[in-house]
PATORMI-269354 format. One line per field, with one value per residue (C-alpha): residue in one letter; chain; z, x, y. Coordinates in pm, 1 decimal. Each point is the difference from the previous one (the first is absolute). Layout:
N
type: a|...
mol: A|...
zz: Z|...
xx: X|...
yy: Y|...
//
This chain:
550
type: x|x|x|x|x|x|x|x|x|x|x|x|x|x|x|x|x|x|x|x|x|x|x|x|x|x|x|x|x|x|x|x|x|x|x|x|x|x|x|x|x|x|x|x|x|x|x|x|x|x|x|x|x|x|x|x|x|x|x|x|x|x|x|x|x|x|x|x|x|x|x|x|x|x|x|x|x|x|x|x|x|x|x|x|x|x|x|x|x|x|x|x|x|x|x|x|x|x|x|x|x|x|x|x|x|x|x|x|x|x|x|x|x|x|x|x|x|x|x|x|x|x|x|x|x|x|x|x|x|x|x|x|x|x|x|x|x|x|x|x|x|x|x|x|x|x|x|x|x|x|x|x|x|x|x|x|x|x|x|x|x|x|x|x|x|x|x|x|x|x|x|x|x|x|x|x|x|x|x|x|x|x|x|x|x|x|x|x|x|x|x|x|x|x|x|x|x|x|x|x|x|x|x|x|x|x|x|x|x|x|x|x|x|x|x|x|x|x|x|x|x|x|x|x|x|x|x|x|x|x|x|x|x|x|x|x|x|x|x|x|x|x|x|x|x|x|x|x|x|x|x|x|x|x|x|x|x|x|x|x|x|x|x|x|x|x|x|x|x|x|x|x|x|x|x|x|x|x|x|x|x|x|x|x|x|x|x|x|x|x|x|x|x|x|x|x|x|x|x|x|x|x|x|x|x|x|x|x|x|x|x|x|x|x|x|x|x|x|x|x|x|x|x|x|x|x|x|x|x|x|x|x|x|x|x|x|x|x|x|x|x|x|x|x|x|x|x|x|x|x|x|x|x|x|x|x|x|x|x|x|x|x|x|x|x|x|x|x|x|x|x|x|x|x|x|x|x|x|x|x|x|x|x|x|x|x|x|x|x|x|x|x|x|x|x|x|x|x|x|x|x|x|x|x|x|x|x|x|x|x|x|x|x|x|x|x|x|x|x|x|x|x|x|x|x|x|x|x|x|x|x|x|x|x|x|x|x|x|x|x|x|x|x|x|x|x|x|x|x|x|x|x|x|x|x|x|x|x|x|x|x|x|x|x|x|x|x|x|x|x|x|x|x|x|x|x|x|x|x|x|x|x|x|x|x|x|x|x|x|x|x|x|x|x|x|x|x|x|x|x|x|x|x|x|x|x|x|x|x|x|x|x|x|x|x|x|x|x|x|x|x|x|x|x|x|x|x|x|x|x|x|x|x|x|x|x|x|x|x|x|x|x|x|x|x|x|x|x|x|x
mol: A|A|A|A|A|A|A|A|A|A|A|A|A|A|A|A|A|A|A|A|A|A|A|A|A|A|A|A|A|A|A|A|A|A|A|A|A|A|A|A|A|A|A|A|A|A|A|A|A|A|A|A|A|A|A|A|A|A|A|A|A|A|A|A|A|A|A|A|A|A|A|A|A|A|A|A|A|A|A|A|A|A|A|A|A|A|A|A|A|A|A|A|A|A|A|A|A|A|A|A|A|A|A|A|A|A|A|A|A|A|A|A|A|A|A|A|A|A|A|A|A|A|A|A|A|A|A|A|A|A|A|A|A|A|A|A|A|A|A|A|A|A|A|A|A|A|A|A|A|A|A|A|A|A|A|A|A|A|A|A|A|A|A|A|A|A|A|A|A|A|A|A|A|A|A|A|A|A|A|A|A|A|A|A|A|A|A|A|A|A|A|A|A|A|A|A|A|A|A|A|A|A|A|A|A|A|A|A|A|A|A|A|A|A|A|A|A|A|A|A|A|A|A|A|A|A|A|A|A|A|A|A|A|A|A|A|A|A|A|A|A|A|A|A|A|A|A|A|A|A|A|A|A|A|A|A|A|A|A|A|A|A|A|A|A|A|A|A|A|A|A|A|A|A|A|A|A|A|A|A|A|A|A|A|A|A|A|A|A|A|A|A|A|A|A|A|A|A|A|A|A|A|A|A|A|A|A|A|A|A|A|A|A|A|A|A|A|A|A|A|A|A|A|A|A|A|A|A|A|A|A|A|A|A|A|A|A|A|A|A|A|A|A|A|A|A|A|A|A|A|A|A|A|A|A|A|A|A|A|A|A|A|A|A|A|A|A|A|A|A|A|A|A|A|A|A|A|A|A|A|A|A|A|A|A|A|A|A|A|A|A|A|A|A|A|A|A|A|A|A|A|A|A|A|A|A|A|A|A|A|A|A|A|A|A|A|A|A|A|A|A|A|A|A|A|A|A|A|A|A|A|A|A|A|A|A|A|A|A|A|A|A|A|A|A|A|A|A|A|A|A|A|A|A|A|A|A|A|A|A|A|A|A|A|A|A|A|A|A|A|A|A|A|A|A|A|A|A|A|A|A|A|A|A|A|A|A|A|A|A|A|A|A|A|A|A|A|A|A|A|A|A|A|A|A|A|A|A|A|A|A|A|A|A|A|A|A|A|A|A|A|A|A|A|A|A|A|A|A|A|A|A|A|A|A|A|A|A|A|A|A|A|A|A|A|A|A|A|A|A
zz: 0.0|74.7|-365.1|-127.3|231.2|-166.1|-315.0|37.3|213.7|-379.9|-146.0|7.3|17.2|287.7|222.0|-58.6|76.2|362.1|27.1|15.0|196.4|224.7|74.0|19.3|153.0|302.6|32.8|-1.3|288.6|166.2|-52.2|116.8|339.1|58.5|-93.4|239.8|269.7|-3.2|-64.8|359.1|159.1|-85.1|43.6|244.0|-162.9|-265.5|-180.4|-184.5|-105.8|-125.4|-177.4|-199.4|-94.2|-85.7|-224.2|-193.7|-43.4|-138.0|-223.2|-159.4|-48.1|-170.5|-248.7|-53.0|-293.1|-184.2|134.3|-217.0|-350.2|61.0|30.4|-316.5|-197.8|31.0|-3.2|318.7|109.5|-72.3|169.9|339.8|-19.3|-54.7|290.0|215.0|-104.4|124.9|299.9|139.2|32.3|233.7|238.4|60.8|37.0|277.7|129.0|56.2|158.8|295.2|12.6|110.5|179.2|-239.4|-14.6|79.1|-315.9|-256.0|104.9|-111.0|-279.1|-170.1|55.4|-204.9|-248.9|-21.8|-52.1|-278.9|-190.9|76.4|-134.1|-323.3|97.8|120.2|-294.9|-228.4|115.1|33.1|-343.9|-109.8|146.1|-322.5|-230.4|153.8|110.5|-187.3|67.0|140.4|248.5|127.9|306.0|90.2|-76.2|220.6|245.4|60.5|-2.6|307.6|111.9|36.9|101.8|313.1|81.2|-49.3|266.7|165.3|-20.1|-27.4|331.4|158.2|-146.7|90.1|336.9|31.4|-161.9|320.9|263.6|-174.9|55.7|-365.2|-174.0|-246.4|-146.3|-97.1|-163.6|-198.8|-57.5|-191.3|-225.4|-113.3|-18.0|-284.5|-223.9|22.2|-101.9|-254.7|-138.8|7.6|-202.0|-250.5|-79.8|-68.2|-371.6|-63.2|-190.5|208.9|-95.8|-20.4|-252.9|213.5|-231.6|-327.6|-44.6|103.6|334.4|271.8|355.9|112.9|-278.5|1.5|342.2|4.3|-266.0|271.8|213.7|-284.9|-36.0|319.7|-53.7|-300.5|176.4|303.5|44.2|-23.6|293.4|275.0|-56.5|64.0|313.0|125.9|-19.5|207.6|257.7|68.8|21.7|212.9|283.8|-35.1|24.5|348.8|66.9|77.2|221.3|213.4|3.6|289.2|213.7|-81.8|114.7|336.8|55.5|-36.1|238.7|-252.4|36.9|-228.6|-241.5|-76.8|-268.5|-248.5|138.1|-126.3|-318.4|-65.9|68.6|-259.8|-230.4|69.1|-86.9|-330.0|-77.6|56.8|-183.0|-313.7|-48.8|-33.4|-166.4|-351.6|84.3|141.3|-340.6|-132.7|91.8|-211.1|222.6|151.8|214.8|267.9|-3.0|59.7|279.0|147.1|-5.2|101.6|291.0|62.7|6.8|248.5|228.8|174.0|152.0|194.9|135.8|141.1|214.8|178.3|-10.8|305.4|-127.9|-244.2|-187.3|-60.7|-91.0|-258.3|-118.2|-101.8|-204.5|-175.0|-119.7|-105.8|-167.9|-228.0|-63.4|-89.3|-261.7|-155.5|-67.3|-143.4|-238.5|-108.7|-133.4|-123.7|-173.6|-168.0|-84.3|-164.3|-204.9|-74.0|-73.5|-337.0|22.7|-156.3|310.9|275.5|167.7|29.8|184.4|197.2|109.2|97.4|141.8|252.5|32.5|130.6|227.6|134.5|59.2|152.8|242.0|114.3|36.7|196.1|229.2|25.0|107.8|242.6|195.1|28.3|166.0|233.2|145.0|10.8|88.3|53.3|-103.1|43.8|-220.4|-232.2|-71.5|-30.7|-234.5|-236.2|29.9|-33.8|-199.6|-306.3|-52.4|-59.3|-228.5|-174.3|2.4|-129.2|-331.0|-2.7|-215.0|-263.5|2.1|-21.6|-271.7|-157.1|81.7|-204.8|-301.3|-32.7|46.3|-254.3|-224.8|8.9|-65.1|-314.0|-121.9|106.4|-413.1|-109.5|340.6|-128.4|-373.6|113.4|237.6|-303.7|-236.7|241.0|-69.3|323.2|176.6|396.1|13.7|256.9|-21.9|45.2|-287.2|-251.2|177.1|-134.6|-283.2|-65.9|105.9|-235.8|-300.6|-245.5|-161.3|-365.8|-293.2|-288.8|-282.7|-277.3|-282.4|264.4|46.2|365.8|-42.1|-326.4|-55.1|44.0|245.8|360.9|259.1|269.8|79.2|100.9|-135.1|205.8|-239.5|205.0|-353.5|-332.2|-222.1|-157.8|-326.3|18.3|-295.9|37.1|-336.7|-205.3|178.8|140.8|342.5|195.2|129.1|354.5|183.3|294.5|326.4|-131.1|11.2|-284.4|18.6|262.3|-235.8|-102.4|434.7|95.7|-234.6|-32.8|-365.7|-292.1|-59.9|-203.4|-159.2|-90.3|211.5|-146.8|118.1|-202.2|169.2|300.2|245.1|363.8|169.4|296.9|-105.7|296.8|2.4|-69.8|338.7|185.7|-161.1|27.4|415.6|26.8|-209.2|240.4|340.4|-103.7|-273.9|-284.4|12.7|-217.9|-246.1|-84.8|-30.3|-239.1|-208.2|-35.2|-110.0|-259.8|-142.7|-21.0|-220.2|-193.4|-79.0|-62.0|-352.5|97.0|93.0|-317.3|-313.0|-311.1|137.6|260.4|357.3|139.9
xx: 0.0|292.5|106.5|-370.8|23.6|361.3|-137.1|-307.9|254.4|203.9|-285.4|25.3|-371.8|-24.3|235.0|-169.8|-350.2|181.5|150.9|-259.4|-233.5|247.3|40.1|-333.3|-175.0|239.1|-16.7|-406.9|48.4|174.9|-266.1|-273.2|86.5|177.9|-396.2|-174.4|238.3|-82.6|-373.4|6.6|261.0|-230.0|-367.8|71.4|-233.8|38.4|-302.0|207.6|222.8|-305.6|-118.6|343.3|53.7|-343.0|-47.5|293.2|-98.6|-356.5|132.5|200.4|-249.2|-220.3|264.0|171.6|-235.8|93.6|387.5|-23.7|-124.3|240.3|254.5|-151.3|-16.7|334.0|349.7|83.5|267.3|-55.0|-375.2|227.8|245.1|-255.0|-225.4|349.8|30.4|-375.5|48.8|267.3|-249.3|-257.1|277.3|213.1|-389.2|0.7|346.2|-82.0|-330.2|205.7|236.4|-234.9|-290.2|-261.3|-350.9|36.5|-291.4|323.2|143.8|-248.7|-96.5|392.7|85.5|-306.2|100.1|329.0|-109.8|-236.4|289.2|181.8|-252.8|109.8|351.8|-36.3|-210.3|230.3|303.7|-136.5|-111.7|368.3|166.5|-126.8|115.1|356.7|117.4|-53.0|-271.2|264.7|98.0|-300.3|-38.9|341.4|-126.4|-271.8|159.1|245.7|-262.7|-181.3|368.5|64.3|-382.0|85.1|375.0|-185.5|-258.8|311.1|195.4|-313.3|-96.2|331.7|55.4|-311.9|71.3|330.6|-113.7|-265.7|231.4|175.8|-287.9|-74.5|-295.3|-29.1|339.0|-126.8|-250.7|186.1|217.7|-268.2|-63.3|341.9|-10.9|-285.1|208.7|305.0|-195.7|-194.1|380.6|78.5|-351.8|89.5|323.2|-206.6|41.5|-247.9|-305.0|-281.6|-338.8|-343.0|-360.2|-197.2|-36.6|54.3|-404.8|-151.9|-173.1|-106.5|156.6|-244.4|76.4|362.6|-55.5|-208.8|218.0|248.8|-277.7|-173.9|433.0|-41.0|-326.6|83.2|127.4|-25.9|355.3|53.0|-318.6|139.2|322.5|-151.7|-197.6|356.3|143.6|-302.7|13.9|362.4|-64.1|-268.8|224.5|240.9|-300.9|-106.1|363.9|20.4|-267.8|107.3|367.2|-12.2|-223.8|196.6|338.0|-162.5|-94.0|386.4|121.6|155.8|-252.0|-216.1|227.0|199.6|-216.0|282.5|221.3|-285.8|-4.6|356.7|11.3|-276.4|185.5|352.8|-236.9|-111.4|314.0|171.4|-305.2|71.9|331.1|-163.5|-349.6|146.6|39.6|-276.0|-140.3|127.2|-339.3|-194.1|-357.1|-37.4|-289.1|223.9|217.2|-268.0|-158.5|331.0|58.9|-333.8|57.7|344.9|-65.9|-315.4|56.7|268.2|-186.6|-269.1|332.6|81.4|-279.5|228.4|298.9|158.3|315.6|63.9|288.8|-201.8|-296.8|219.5|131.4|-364.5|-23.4|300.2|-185.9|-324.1|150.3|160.3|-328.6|-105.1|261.8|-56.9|-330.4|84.4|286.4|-177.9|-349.2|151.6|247.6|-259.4|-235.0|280.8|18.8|-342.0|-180.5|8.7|281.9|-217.4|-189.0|220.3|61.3|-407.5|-15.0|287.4|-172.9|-321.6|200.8|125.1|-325.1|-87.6|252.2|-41.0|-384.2|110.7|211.6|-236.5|-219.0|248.2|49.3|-315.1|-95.8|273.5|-53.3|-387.0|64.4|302.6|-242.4|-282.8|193.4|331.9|339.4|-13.6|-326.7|156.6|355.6|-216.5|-220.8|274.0|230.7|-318.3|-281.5|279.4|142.5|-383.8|-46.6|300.3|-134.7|-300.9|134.2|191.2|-252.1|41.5|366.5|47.7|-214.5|207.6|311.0|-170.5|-37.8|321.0|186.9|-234.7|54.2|399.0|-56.1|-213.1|267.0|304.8|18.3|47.6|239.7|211.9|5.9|97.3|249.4|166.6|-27.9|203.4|-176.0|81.7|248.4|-24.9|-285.0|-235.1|-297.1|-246.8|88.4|-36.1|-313.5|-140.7|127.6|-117.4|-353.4|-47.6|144.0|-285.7|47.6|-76.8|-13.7|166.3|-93.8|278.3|17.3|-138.7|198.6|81.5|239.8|-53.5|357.5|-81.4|-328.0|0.5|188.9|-271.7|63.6|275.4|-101.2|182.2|18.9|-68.8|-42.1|5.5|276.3|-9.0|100.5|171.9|53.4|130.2|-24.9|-2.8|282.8|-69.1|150.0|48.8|-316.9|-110.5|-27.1|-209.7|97.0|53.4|-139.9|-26.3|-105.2|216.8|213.2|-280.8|-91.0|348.9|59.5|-355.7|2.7|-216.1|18.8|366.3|-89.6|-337.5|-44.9|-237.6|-90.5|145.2|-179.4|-306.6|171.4|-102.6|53.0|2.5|-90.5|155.1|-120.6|247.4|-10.8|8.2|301.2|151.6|-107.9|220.8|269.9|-17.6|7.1|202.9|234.1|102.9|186.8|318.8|-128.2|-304.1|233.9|236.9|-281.0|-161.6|310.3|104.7|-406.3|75.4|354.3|-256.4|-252.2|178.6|49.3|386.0|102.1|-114.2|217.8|-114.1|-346.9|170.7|30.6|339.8
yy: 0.0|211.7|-16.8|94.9|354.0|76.2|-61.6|220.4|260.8|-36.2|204.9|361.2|71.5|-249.2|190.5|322.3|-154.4|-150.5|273.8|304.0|-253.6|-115.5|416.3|73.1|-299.6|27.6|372.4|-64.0|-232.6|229.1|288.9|-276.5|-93.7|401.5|107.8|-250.5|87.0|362.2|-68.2|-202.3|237.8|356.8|-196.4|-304.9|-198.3|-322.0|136.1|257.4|-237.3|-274.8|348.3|55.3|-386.3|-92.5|354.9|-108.3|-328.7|87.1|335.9|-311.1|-230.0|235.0|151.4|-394.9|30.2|297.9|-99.7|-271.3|202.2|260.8|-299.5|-169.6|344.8|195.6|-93.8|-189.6|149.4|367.4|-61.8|-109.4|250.7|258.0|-152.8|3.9|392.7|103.5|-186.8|216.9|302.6|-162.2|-170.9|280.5|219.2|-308.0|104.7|370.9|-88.6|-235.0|285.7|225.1|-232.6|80.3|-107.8|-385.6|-42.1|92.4|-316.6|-293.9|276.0|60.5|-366.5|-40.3|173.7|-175.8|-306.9|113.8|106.4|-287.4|-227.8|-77.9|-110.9|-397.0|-37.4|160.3|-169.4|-332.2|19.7|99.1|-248.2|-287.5|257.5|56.8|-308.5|-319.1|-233.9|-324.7|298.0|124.9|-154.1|53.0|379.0|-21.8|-187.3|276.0|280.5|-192.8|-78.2|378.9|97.4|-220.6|213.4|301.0|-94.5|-34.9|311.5|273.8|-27.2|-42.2|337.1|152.3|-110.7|136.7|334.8|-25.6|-43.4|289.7|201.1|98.8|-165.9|219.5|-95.0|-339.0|225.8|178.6|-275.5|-159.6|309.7|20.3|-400.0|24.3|232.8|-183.1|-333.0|186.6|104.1|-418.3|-67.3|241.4|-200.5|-333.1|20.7|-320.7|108.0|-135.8|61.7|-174.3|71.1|165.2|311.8|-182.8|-98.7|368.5|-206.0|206.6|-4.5|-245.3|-238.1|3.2|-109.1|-241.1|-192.1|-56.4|-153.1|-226.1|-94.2|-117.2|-173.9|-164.2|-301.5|-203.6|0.4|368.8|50.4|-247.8|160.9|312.3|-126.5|-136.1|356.6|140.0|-289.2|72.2|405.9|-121.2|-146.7|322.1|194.3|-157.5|-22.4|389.1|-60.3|-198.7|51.4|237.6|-180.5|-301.8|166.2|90.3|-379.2|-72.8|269.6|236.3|253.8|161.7|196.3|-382.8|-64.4|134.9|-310.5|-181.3|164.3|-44.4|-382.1|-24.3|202.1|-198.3|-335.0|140.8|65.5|-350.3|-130.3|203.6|-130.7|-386.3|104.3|-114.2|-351.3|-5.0|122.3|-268.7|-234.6|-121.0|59.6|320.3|-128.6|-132.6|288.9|364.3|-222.1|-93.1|352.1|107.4|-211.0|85.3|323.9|-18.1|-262.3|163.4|261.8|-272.8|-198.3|363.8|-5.3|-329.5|201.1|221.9|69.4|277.5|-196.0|-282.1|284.5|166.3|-349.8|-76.0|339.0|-111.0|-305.4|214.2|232.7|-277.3|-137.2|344.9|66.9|-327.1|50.9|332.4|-68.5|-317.5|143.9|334.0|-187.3|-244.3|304.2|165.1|-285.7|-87.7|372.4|146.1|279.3|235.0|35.9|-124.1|360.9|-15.1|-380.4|42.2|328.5|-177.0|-257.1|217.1|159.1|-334.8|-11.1|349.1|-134.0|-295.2|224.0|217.4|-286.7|-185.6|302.5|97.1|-429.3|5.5|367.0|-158.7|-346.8|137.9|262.8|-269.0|-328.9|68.3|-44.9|-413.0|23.1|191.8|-175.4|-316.4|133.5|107.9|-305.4|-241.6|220.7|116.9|-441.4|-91.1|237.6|-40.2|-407.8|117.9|76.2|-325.2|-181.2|252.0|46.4|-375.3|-0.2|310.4|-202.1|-362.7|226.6|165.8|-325.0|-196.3|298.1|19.3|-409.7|104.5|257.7|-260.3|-101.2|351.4|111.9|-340.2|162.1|331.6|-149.1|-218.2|325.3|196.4|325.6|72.9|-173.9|56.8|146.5|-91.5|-260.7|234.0|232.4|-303.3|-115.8|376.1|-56.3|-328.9|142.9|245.5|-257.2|-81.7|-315.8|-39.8|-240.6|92.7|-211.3|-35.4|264.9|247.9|362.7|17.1|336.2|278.2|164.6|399.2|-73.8|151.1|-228.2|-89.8|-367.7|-253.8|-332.4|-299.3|-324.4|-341.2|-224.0|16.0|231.2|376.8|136.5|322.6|270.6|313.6|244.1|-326.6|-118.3|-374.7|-41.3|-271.1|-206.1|10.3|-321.7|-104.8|165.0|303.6|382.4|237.4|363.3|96.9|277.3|208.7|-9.0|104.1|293.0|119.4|-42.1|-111.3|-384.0|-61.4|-322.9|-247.3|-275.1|-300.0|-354.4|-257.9|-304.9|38.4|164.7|60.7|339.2|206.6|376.6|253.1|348.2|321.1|125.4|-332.2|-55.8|322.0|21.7|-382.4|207.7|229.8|-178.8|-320.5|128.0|-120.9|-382.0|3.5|-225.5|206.7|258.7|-178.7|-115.9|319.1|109.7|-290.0|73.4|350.3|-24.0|-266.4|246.8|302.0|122.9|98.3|-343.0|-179.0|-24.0|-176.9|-94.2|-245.8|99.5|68.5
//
C-alpha cells in the first residue's frame, strides 16, 4: 500500500489537492473546537455550542444539492479555489466578531455562511480524483485522503488548544482565513481539466440535480452503498454526543472527549494504510457490515469499561471500522457512476451523510436525556449492526450477481488478457471493458472497417480471419486472437485501411470511449504499442515503394 501512496504522491495534481486540504482541513479544526470553546466560555451553556454545530450541519445539507451542480457545471478546480477565496471573508468577519465579543447570533450565523461557500469543495474534489489519478490507483488515492482526514483530526485541535491556553482564540480564527487563500493558491495549480455535463443539455437547477440522485438510484448496488455511508456518519453523528458524557464515566472529565476523538482519528488512520487489501475481496457484503460493526460495537463494550486507556483503545478500533466503510463505498461509487454526473452523486451522497449525522445526533442527545448514557451506548453498538444486517439479504444478493457476472465475462477478460492490450492492468478495468464489448457475427464477404470512415470501434477477433487493404494495397491477413481498429483509436484519425471478413468471423465490438477510458487508466502494453506501430509504417503512403510494403 505504501507503494500505491508514492505513486499517487508522484502526481503533481495529487500533491496540490493533499496539499491545500491538508492546510485547510486542519486549520478548520482548529477554528472548530477555538469557536465552541469561546461559545461555552462567554454563555456557560452547551446549547450555544448544539446551535453552531447543528446550523452548520443543516446550511450543508440544504446547499449539498446545488454543491453538487456547481461541481458538475464548472471547472473543478477553479470552482474550489474560488469557493476557498469567498470563504476567507466570512471567517475572518468571524475573527473580528470574537475579538471584540459581539452579538453571540454572528457566530452560528458567519459559520453558516462558511460552510455554504464551502459546499461545493468535497464534491468537487472527490469527483477529481477519477480524472487525476488512474483508475488501478484510486483507492490508494482515496485511501490517503481518509489517511490524512484522520492526522488532521489530529493536529487541528491540538492547535486550537494550544492557541487556547495561549489565550487567543481568535488567532485560530484568523488562521483559518488566511488558510483558505493559501489553499485556494494550491487549487489553482491543479492543472487537470475536471469537469462534468451539468450545463451541456440547458436543464434547470433542479434537473441537473436530480440526475445525481436517479445516478444513485439506478442500481441496487449504488443505494446500499449509499445507505452504508449514512450508517457510518450515523455512529459519528451520535459519537459527538456522547463523547463527553462518555469521558466523565472514565474519570477524565468532561472536556476529554478530544482524547476520544484523537484515538478514533489515530484508528482511521492505521486502517487506511490496509483498506486496499482489503479491497481486494471479492464480496463486499461481509466487509460494510464488518465495518458497520466495527465501527459501532465499541462504544456498547465502553459502557464495561473504567479505564480510559482501554476507553480510547476501543475508539481506535471504531474509527477503523469507520474509515473502512468510507474508503470502500466512495471508492466503488467512483467507479460505478457515470462521470458526467459524479460531482452531483457524490454531492447527494454526502447529503446523506450529513442527514444521517444530524440524525444520529439528534437520536443520541434524545435517549441520553431520556435513558441514559448505558441506554444510549447500547443502542448505538446494538441498534446500527442490525441495521447494517438488515441489508444483508440484498448485498449478498448484489455480491451473487457481480461474481456470476465476472464468470460470464471470464471468456472475453481471458481474450483481452492473451491480446495484451493492456498488460498489468487490473482485473477490474478488463471486466469494464469486457462489459461494454458487443459481440457480433460477421458473415464472410462482409466489410467490418471502410478505409476513410470515422474510427468509433475496436473489434477483438476470437475466430475466423480478416482481409486487410489499405489504398489497394493488400496487407497481411489477420488471424484469430487478434484486434483491428486500434490505429484510427490511438491517433484520433479517419480509418487508414478496409478491413473485410474473409470466412464467418466472430467479434467483440468495444466502444471509442470504453477503449480510450482503459487507455487511459491501464496504459498502453508494449505489444499494442509495437503493433500499432508496425500497422501504421503498413498503412502509410511514405513507407510503401513499388506497391509492396516496406
Amino acid at each position: 500500500m505504501a507503494s500505491k501512496f508514492a505513486a499517487t504522491l508522484r502526481i503533481p495534481d495529487m500533491r496540490y489537492l493533499f496539499g491545500a486540504y491538508v492546510i485547510d482541513d486542519t486549520a478548520s479544526w482548529g477554528y472548530s473546537v477555538v469557536l465552541a470553546a469561546y461559545a461555552y466560555e462567554r454563555t456557560g451553556s452547551t446549547g450555544w455550542i448544539a446551535v453552531i454545530a447543528c446550523t452548520r450541519w443543516i446550511v450543508g445539507l440544504a446547499v449539498s444539492g446545488y454543491a453538487g451542480v456547481l461541481a458538475d457545471r464548472y471547472d473543478r478546480s477553479r470552482l474550489i479555489a474560488v469557493s476557498g477565496a469567498l470563504c476567507a471573508v466570512p471567517m475572518a468577519l468571524l475573527g473580528v466578531v470574537v475579538v471584540s465579543d459581539g452579538a453571540l447570533w454572528l457566530l452560528p450565523a458567519l459559520s453558516a455562511v462558511d460552510t455554504a461557500l464551502s459546499s461545493p469543495v468535497r464534491a468537487a474534489t472527490g469527483a477529481m480524483v477519477p480524472d487525476i489519478v488512474p483508475e488501478a490507483d484510486l483507492l490508494a488515492a482515496n485511501g490517503l485522503f481518509a489517511l490524512l482526514e484522520n492526522v488532521v483530526v489530529v493536529l487541528g485541535p491540538g492547535i486550537g488548544g494550544l492557541l487556547l491556553l495561549a489565550g487567543t482564540p481568535a488567532t485560530a480564527i484568523f488562521l483559518n482565513a488566511a488558510s483558505y487563500l493559501v489553499a485556494a493558491g494550491l487549487y489553482l495549480r491543479v492543472r487537470t481539466r475536471s469537469r462534468g455535463e451539468a450545463a451541456d443539455q440547458g436543464e434547470s437547477r433542479l434537473a441537473q440535480w436530480s440526475a445525481g440522485v436517479r445516478a444513485i438510484a439506478r442500481t441496487r448496488a449504488t443505494v446500499l452503498l449509499t445507505v452504508f455511508v449514512g450508517l457510518s456518519a450515523g455512529v459519528y453523528g451520535a459519537a459527538v454526543v456522547v463523547y463527553a458524557p462518555l469521558s466523565v464515566s472514565f474519570g477524565t472529565g468532561p472536556s476529554g472527549y478530544s482524547y476520544l476523538l484523537a484515538s478514533s482519528a489515530l484508528g482511521s488512520v492505521a486502517a487506511a494504510v490496509v483498506a486496499e487489501r482489503l479491497s481486494a475481496r471479492t464480496t463486499l457484503a461481509p466487509l460494510l457490515i464488518g465495518a458497520i460493526a466495527l465501527e459501532a460495537v465499541p462504544f456498547w463494550i465502553s459502557d464495561f469499561v473504567g479505564s480510559p486507556v482501554v476507553g480510547a483503545a476501543l475508539q481506535a478500533v471504531s474509527g477503523a471500522g469507520l474509515v473502512i466503510v468510507d474508503v470502500l463505498a466512495i471508492t466503488a461509487l467512483q467507479r460505478d457512476l457515470p462521470r458526467a454526473v459524479l460531482g452531483r452523486a457524490l454531492a447527494a451522497v454526502g447529503a446523506v451523510a450529513l442527514a444521517a449525522t444530524v440524525l444520529g445526533n439528534l437520536l443520541a442527545s434524545t435517549l441520553i436525556s431520556t435513558a441514559g448514557l448505558s441506554w444510549t451506548l447500547g443502542a448505538i453498538g446494538i441498534g446500527f449492526p442490525v441495521l447494517a444486517l438488515a441489508c444483508l439479504p440484498v448485498l449478498s444478493a448484489g455480491d451473487r450477481a457481480n461474481v456470476g457476472r465476472a464468470r460470464e465475462l471470464n471468456a472475453t477478460v481471458e481474450l483481452l488478457g492473451r491480446l495484451d492490450l493492456f498488460d498489468g492492468a487490473p482485473r477490474h478495468v478488463l471486466e469494464r471493458l469486457a462489459a461494454g464489448a458487443e459481440p457480433r457475427t460477421v458473415p464472410a464477404g462482409e466489410v467490418l472497417i471502410r478505409q476513410g470512415d470515422d474510427s468509433d470501434f475496436l473489434y477483438l477477433l476470437s475466430s475466423g480471419r480478416l482481409g486487410v487493404a489499405a489504398d489497394g494495397v493488400v496487407l497481411p491477413v489477420v488471424c484469430a486472437p487478434a484486434y483491428v481498429g486500434e490505429l484510427g483509436l490511438l491517433r484520433n484519425a479517419k480509418r487508414s485501411a478496409t478491413v473485410i471478413a474473409l470466412e464467418p468471423c466472430a467479434v467483440l465490438r468495444i466502444a471509442a470511449a470504453d477503449f480510450g477510458a482503459a487507455v487511459e487508466t491501464a496504459g498502453r502494453s508494449a505489444s499494442l504499442i509495437a503493433l500499432s506501430a508496425e500497422r501504421l509504417a503498413r498503412t502509410s503512403p511514405r513507407q510503401r515503394v513499388g506497391g509492396a510494403v516496406q
